[in-house]
KOLTI-642188 format. One record per residue (C-alpha): residue in one letter; x, z, y; residue number from 1. Coordinates in steps of 0.02 Angstrom, whole numbers. Layout:
ATOM res      X      Z      Y   n
ATOM   a      X      Z      Y NUM
...
This chain:
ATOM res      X      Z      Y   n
ATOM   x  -2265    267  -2293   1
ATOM   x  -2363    142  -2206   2
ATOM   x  -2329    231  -2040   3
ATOM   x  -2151    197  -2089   4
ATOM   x  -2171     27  -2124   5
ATOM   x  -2246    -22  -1953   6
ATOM   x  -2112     60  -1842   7
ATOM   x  -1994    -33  -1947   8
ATOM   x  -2075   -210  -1928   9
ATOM   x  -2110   -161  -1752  10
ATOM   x  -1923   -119  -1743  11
ATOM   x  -1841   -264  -1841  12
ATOM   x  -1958   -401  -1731  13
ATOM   x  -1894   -303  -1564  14
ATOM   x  -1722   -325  -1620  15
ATOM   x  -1746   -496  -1671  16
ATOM   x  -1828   -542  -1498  17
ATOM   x  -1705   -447  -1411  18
ATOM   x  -1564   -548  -1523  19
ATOM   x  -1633   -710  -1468  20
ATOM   x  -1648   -686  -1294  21
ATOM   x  -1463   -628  -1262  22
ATOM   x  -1405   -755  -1395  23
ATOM   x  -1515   -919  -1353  24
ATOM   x  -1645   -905  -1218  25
ATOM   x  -1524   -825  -1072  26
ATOM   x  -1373   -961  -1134  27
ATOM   x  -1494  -1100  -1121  28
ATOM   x  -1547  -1044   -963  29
ATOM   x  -1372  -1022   -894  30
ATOM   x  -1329  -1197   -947  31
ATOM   x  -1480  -1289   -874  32
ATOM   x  -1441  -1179   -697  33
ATOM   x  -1235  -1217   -712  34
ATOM   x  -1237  -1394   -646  35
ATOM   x  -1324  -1333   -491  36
ATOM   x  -1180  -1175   -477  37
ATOM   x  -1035  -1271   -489  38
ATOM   x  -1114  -1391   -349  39
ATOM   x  -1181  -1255   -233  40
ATOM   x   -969  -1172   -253  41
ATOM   x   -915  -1351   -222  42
ATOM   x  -1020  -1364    -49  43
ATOM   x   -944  -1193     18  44
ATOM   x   -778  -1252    -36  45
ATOM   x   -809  -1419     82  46
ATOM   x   -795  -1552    -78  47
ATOM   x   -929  -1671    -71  48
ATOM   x   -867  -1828   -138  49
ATOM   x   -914  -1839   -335  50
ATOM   x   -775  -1794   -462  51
ATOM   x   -753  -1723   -629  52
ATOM   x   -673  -1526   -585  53
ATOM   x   -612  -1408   -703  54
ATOM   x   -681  -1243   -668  55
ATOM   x   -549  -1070   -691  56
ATOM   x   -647   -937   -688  57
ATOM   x   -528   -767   -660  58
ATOM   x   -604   -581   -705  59
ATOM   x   -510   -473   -572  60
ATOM   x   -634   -338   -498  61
ATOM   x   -486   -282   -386  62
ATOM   x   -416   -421   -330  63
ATOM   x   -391   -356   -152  64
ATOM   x   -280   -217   -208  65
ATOM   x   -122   -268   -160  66
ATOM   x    -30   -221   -331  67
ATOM   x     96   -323   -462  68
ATOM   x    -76   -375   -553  69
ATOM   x   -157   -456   -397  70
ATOM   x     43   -555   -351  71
ATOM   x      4   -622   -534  72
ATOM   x   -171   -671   -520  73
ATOM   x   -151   -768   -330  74
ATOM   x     47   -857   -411  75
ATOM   x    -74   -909   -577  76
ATOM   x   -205   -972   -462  77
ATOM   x    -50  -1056   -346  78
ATOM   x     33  -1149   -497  79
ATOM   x   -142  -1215   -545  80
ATOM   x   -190  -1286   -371  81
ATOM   x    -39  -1398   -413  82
ATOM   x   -174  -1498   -497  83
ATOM   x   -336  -1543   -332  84
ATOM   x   -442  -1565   -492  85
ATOM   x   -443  -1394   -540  86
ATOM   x   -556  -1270   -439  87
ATOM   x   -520  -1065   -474  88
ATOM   x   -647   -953   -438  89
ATOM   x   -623   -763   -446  90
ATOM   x   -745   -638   -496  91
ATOM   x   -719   -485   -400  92
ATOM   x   -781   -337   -308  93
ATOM   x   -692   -359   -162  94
ATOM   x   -785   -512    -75  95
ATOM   x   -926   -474     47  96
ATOM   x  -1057   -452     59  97
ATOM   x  -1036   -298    -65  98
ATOM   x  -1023   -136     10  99
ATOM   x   -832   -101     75 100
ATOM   x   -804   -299     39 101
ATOM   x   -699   -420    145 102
ATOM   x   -714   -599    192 103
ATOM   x   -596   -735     90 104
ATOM   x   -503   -775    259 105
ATOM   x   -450   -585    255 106
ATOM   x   -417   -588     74 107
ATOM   x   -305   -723     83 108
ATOM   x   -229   -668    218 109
ATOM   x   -177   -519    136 110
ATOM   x   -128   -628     -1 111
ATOM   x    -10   -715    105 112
ATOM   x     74   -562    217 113
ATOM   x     82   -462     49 114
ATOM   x    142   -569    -65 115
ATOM   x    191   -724     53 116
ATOM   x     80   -817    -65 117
ATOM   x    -19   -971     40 118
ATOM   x   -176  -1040    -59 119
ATOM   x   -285  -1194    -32 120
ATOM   x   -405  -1111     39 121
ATOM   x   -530  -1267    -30 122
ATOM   x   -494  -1250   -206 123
ATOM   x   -517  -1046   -229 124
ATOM   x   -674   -957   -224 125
ATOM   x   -743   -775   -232 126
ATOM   x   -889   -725   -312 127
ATOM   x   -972   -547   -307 128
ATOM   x   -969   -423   -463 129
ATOM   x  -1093   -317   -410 130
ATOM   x  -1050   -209   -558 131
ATOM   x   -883   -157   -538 132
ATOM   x   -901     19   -522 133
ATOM   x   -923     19   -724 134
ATOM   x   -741    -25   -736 135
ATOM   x   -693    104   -632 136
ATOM   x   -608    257   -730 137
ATOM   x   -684    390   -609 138
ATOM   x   -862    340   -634 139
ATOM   x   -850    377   -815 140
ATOM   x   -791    572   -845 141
ATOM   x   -799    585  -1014 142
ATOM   x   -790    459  -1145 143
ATOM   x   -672    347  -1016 144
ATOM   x   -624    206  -1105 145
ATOM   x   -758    171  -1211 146
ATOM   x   -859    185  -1019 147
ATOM   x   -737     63   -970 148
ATOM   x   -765    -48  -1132 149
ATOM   x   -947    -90  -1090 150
ATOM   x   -919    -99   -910 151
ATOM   x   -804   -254   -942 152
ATOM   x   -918   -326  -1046 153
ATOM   x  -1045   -298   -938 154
ATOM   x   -969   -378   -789 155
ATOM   x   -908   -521   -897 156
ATOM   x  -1100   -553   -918 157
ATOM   x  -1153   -539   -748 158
ATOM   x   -981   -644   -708 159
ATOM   x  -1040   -785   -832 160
ATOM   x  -1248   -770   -726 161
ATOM   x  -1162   -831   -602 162
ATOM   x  -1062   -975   -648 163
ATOM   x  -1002  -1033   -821 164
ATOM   x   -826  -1094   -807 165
ATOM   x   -731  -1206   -944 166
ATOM   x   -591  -1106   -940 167
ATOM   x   -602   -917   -924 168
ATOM   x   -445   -793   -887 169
ATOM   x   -472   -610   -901 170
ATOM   x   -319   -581   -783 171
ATOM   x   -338   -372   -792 172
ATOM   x   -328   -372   -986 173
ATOM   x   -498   -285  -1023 174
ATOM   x   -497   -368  -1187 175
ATOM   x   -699   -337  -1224 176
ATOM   x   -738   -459  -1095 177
ATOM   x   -667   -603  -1211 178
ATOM   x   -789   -543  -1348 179
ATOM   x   -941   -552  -1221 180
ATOM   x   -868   -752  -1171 181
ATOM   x   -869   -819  -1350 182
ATOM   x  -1037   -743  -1398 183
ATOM   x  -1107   -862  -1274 184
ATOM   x  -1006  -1032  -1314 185
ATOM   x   -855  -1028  -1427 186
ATOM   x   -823  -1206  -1332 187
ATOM   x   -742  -1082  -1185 188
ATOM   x   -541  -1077  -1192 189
ATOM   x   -534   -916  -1166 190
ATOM   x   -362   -812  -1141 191
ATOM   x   -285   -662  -1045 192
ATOM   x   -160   -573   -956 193
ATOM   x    -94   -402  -1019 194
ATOM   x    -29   -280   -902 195
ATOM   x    -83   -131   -987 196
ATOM   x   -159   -138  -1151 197
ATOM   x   -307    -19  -1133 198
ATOM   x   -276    108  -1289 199
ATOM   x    -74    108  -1357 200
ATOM   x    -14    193  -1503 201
ATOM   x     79    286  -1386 202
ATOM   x    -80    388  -1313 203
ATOM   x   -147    397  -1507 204
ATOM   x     37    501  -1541 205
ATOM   x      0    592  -1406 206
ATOM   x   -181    660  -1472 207
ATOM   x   -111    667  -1645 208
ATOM   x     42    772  -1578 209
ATOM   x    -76    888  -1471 210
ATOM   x     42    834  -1291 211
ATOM   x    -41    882  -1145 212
ATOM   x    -32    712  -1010 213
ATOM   x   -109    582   -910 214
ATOM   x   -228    531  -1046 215
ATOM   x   -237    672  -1154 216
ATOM   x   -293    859  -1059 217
ATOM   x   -204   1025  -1100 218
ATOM   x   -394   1075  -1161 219
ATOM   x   -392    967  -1285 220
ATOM   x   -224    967  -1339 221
ATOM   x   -242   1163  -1353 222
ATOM   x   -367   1127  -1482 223
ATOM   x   -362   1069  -1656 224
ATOM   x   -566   1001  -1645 225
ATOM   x   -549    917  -1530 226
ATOM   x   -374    837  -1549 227
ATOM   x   -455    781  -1717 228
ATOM   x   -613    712  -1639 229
ATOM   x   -497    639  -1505 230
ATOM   x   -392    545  -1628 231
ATOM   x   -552    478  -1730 232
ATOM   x   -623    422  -1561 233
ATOM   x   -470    306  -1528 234
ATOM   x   -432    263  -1687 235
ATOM   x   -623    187  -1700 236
ATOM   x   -587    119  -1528 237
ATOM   x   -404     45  -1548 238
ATOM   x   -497    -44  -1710 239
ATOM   x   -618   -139  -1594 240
ATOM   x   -504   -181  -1460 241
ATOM   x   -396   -263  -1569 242
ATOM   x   -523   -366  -1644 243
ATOM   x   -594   -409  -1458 244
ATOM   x   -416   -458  -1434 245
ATOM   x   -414   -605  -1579 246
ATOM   x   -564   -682  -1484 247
ATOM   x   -438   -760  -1369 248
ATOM   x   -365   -920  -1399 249
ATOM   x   -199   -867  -1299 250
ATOM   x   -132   -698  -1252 251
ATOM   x     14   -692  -1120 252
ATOM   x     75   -500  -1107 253
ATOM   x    218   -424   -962 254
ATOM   x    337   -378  -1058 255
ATOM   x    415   -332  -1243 256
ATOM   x    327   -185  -1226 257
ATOM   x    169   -251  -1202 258
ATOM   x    197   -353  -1324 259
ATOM   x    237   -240  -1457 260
ATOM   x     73   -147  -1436 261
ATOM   x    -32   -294  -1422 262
ATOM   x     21   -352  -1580 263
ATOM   x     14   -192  -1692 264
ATOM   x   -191   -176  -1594 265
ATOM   x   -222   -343  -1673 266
ATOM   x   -181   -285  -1849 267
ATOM   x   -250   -147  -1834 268
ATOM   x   -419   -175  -1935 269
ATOM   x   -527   -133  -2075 270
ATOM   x   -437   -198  -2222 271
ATOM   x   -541   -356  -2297 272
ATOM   x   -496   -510  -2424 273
ATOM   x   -478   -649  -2306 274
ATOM   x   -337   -632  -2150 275
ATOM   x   -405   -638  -1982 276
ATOM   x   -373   -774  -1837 277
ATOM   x   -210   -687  -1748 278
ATOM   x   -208   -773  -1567 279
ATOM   x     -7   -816  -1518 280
ATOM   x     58   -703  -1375 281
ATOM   x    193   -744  -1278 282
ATOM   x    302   -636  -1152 283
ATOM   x    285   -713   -970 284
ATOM   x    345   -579   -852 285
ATOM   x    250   -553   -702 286
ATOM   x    323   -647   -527 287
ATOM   x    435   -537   -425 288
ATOM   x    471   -597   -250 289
ATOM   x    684   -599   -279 290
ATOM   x    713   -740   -175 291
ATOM   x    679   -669    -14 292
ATOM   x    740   -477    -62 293
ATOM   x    907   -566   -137 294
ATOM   x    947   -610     43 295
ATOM   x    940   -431     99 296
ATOM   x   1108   -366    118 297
ATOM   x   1186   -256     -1 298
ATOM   x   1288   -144     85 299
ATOM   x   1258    -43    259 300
ATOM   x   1146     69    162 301
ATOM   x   1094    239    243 302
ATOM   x   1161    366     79 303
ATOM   x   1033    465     63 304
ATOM   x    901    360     99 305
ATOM   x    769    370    -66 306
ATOM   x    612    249    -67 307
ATOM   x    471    235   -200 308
ATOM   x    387     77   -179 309
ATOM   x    206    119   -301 310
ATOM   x     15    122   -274 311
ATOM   x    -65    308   -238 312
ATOM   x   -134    313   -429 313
ATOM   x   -124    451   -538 314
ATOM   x    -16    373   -675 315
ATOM   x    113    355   -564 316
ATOM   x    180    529   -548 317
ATOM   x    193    544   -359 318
ATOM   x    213    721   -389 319
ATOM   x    364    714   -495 320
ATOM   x    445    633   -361 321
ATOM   x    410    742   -240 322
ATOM   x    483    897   -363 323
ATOM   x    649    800   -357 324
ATOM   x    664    817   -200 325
ATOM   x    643    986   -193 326
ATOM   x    733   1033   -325 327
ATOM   x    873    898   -246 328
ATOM   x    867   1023    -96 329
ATOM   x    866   1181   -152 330
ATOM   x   1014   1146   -256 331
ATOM   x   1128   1036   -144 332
ATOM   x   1109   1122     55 333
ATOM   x   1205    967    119 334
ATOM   x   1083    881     92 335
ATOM   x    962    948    217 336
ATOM   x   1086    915    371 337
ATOM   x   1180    767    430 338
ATOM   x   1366    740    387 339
ATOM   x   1437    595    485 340
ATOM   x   1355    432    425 341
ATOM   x   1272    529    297 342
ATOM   x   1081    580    377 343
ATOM   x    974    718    280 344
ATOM   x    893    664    107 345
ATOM   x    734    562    145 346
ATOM   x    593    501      0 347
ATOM   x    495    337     76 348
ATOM   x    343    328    -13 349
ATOM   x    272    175     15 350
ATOM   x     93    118    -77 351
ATOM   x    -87     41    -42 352
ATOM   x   -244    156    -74 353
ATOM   x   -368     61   -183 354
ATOM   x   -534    175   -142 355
ATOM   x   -588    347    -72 356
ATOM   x   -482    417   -234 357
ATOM   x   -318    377   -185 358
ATOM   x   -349    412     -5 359
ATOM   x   -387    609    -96 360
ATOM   x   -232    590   -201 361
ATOM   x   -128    557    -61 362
ATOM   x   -195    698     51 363
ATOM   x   -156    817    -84 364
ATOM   x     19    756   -110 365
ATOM   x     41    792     59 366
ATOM   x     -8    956     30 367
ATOM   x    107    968    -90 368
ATOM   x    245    927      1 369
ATOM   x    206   1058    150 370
ATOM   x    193   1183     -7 371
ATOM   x    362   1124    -57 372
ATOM   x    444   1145    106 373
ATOM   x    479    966    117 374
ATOM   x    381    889    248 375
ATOM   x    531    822    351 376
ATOM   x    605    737    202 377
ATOM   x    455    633    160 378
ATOM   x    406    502    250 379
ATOM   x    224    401    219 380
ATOM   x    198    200    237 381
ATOM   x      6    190    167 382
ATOM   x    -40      9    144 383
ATOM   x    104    -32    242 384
ATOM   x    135   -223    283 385
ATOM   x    263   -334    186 386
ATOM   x    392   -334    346 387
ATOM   x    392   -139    355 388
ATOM   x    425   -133    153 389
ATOM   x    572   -248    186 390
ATOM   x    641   -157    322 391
ATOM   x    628      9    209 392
ATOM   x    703    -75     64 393
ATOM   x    849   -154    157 394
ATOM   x    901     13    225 395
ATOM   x    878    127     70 396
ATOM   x   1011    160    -42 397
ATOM   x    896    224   -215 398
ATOM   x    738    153   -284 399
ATOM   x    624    278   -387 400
ATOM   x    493    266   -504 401
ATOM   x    429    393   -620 402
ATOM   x    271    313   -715 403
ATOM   x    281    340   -903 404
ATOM   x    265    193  -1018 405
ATOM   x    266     75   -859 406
ATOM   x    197    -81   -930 407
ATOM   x    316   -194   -830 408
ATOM   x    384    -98   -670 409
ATOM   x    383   -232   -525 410
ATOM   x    448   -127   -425 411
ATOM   x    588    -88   -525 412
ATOM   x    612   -263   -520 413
ATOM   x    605   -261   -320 414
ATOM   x    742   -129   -300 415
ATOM   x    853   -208   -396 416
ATOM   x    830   -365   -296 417
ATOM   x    852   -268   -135 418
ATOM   x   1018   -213   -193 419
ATOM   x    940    -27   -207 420
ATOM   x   1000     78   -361 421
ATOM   x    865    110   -460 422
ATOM   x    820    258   -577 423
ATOM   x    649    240   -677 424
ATOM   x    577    321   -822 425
ATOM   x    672    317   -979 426
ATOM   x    502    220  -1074 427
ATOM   x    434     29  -1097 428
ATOM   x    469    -95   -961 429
ATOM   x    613    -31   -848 430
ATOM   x    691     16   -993 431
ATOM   x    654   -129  -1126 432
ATOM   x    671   -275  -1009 433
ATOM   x    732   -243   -842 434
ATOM   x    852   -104   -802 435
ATOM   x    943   -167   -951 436
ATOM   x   1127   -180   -983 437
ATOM   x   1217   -338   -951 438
ATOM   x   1387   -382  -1030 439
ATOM   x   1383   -203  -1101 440
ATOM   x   1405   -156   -889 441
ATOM   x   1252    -28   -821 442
ATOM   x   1122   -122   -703 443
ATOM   x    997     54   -675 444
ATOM   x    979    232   -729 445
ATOM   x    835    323   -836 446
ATOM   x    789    518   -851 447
ATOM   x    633    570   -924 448
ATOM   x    621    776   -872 449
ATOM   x    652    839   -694 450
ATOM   x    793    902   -744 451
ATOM   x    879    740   -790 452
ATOM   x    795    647   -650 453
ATOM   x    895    778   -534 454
ATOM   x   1047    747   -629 455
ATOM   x   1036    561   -611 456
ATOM   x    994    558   -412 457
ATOM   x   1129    679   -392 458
ATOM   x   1255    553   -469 459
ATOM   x   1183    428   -378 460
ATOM   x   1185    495   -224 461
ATOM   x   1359    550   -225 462
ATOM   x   1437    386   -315 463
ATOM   x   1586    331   -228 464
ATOM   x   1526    154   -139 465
ATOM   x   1625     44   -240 466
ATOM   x   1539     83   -394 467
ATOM   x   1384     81   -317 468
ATOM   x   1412   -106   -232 469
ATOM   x   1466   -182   -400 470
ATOM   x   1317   -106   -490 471
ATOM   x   1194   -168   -341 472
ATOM   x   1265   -344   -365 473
ATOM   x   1259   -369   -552 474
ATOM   x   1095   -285   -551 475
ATOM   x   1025   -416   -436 476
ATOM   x   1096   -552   -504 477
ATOM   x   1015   -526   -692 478
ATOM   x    836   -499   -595 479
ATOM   x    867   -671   -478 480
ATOM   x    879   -761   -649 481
ATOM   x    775   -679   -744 482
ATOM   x    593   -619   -644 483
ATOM   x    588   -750   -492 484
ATOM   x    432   -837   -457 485
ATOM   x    480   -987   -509 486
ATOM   x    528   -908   -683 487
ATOM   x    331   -854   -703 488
ATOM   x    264  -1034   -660 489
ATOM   x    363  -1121   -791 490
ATOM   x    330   -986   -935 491
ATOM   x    149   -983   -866 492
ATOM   x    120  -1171   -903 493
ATOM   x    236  -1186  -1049 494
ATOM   x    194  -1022  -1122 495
ATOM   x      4   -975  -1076 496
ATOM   x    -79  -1128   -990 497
ATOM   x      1  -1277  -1103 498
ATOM   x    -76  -1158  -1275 499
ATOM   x   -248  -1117  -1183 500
ATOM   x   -281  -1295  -1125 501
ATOM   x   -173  -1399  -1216 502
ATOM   x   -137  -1575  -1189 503
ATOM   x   -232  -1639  -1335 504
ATOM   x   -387  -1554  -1295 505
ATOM   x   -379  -1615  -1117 506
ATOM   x   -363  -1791  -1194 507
ATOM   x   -491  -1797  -1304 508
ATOM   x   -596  -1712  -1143 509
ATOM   x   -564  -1861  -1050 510
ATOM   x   -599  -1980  -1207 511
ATOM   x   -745  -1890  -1192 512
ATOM   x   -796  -1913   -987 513
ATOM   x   -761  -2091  -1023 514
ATOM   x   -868  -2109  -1135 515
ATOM   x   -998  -2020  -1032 516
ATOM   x   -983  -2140   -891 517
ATOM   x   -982  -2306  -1004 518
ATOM   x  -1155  -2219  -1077 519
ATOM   x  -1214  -2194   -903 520
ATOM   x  -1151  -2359   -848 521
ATOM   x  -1233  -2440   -978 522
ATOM   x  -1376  -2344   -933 523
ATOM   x  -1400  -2406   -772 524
ATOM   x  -1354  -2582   -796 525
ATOM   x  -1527  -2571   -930 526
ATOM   x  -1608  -2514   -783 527
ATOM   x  -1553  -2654   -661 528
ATOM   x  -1601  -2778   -785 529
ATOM   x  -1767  -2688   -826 530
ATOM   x  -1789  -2674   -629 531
ATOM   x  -1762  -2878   -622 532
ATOM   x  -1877  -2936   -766 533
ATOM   x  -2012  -2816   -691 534
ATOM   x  -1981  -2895   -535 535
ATOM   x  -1985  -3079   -595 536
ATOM   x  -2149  -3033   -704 537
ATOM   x  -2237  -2990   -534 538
ATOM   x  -2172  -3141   -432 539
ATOM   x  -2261  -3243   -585 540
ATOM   x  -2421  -3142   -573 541
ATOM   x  -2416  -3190   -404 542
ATOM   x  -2387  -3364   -396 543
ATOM   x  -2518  -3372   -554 544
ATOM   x  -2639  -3284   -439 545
ATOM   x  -2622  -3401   -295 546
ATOM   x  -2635  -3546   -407 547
């Protein structure tokens, strides 16, 4: 018993040191070392002259990738240099000198030929996250998500080590990094972007239903264990994501379907007599560049002229695509041979490679295609540059994209601006809040099974052009008005920025600065006139001496 009692002192007083240290010793540190931070960021950046800055800090390991996340992170950090007072710095794995890492002239660079997105190149900053690869679904093969749970707030940690910011924008939508920020000062406005929320009731249906996919293996489906331990695993999971969630003073989400899930996360808890702090979350749908595909024209189209316009990752069903095409050949011959205008059915697949893994994933749908028979009628444009994608969408005639429950669907979005008919997956964004109807009149087309995706590219593909111009022009005129880039600055200040800093709180921050320098004025006028009595004390001594 004794023996028992030790180890349990010795145990409670490690925890309690341990507790203290994470909780008080390492913030205390951090905030005595800050001051020197922000001033060491503020030399690289070339500002020298004092000033009071607010400091963005934005989690976004990839940032580099070339994706609809990274166009919203660089127009968020475009709307704020609107304001010379405010200085962003992103927290990423991209930035030398980390292994594979690029300078932030090439970063912005790509930034700008990408997304034609210029940035002050003096108020933006890079930091390392030396800790990325946590994050990173591959490192992690089993237990994924919860892997990917600590790795965000592990990074948000090592993020914070290396500069505290006021404001702090988890612009990936890890959610357990906004836990890790309020543990160490609830005095942090603290908010985030939601692409993808990272477990949906969708995937829990899916485990519960025993349906082989993407996030749930046919070995486990195929078994009624482990479906069961599956579906206790994210139902324990789902409960502490949501309540990471609440720690966030604003949530902005994609889309309605986003929204939804975000929402139903959040109440998801332990039932308990009091009723939790429910951040708001508004809808501010990602930028889109229409303005410059709107001027694309919309007819001269080559007919059979597909293009899928996606990054090489798994969720995005490359391989469907590729057994549409087949199946669109082996069942239509004209297809395969030129008919006047009309050349032989070609798929575009344009997309950026993030790592080594998508570089794989692409050599094996390449395989795939030779397999198929196919090889002619696919063409590859691997982290292609902006003018090439424009040149492909101005001439293609069908947009595709095949990702189930696509959060948003940018490039949905994209075709339709391009004038391109478009046929997505009938699920969440493309369906909820883009390819919608307008005026009760058709702007896209959905399938879900091969077999209707074949049906749909078949009608498509032979629609008389009439039909086809009318539905290219009122789709493009319902995404000009209602995903430009101008339509994502104004909801993100009104809808995200005005709620996570509001106007008030900048106010009283000011009231506060003021006050600050009228201390420290005050302050050094005591000292002046402490400096001049001194001074007229020894002149007296002086002349008393000489006397």
């Amino acid at each position: 018993m004794e023996v028992v009692l030790r180890f349990g002192f010795i145990f409670s007083f490690a925890i309690t040191f341990m507790y203290y240290i994470s909780r008080f010793a390492w913030r205390r540190a951090l905030r005595d070392t800050n001051k020197q931070k922000r001033a060491r960021i503020l030399v690289s950046l070339g500002i020298r002259e004092p000033g009071k800055y607010m400091f963005v800090g934005f989690l976004h390991p990839y940032c580099n990738g070339g994706g609809g996340g990274e166009r919203v992170l660089f127009e968020a950090i475009s709307t704020l240099q609107n304001d010379a007072n405010i200085i962003s710095v992103v927290y990423t794995g991209d930035i030398e000198p980390l292994p594979d890492g690029v300078s932030k002239a090439e970063i912005l660079a790509k930034c700008k030929e990408r997304f034609g997105i210029t940035l002050r190149e003096d108020l933006v900053a890079f930091l390392p996250l030396r800790n990325r690869y946590l994050v990173d679904g591959s490192y992690w093969r089993y237990f994924t998500l919860l892997g990917q749970a600590f790795g965000s707030n592990r990074i948000t940690y090592e993020a914070l080590g290396m500069m505290v910011p006021d404001v702090f924008i988890d612009s990936v939508g890890y959610g357990f990094s906004m836990r890790a920020v309020k543990n160490f000062s609830s005095k942090i406005r603290v908010g985030t972007y939601i692409h993808y929320p990272m477990i949906s009731s969708d995937m829990q249906r899916r485990v519960r239903s025993r349906s082989s996919g993407l996030t749930n293996s046919s070995r486990i489906a195929d078994s009624i264990l482990l479906s069961g331990i599956k579906s206790v695993y994210y139902l324990i999971l789902s409960t502490f994501y949501g309540r990471a969630l609440r720690a966030a003073d604003c949530i902005a989400v994609n889309g309605t379907w986003t929204h939804n899930h975000v929402q139903e996360l959040m109440r998801h808890t332990v039932p308990r007599p009091w009723t939790p702090y429910v951040p708001p979350v508004h809808i501010v749908y990602p930028p889109c560049d229409t303005e410059q595909l709107a001027r694309l024209p919309l007819d001269s189209r080559q007919l059979c002229s597909i293009v899928s316009l996606a990054q090489f990752r798994p969720e995005k069903d490359h391989e469907m695509q590729l057994r549409v095409v087949h199946r669109l050949l082996t069942e239509n011959a004209f297809l395969r041979r030129a008919q006047g205008d009309r050349r032989p059915l070609m798929l575009t697949m344009i997309g950026g490679c993030r790592n080594k893994e998508d570089r794989a994933r692409v050599d094996s749908l390449q395989m795939l295609a030779k397999e198929l028979g196919i090889e002619r009628n696919v063409e590859w444009c691997i982290d292609a540059p902006r003018t090439l994608v424009l040149e492909k969408l101005r001439r293609a005639s069908i947009g595709l994209s095949t990702m189930v429950d696509e959060h948003f669907g940018i490039n949905v979005v994209e075709y339709m601006a391009a004038g391109l008919l478009t046929l997505s997956n009938a699920s969440a964004g493309p369906l909820l809040d883009i390819a919608v109807p307008v005026d009760g009149e058709v702007t896209g087309f959905h399938a879900k099974q091969l077999e209707t995706y074949v049906e749909q590219a078949y009608k498509l593909l032979t629609m008389p052009e009439v039909d086809a111009f009318l539905i290219r022009e009122r789709a493009r005129k319902h995404v000009v008005n209602t995903f430009s880039d101008q339509h994502f600055c104004s909801a993100w200040k009104t809808k995200f920025w005005d709620w996570l800093v509001p106007p008030t709180l900048l106010q009283l921050n000011e009231e506060r600065i003021q006050e600050i320098k009228e201390e420290r004025a005050q302050k050094a006028l005591a000292q002046v006139q402490r400096a001049k009595e001194r001074e007229v004390r020894r002149i007296a001594a002086e002349a008393k001496k000489q006397v």
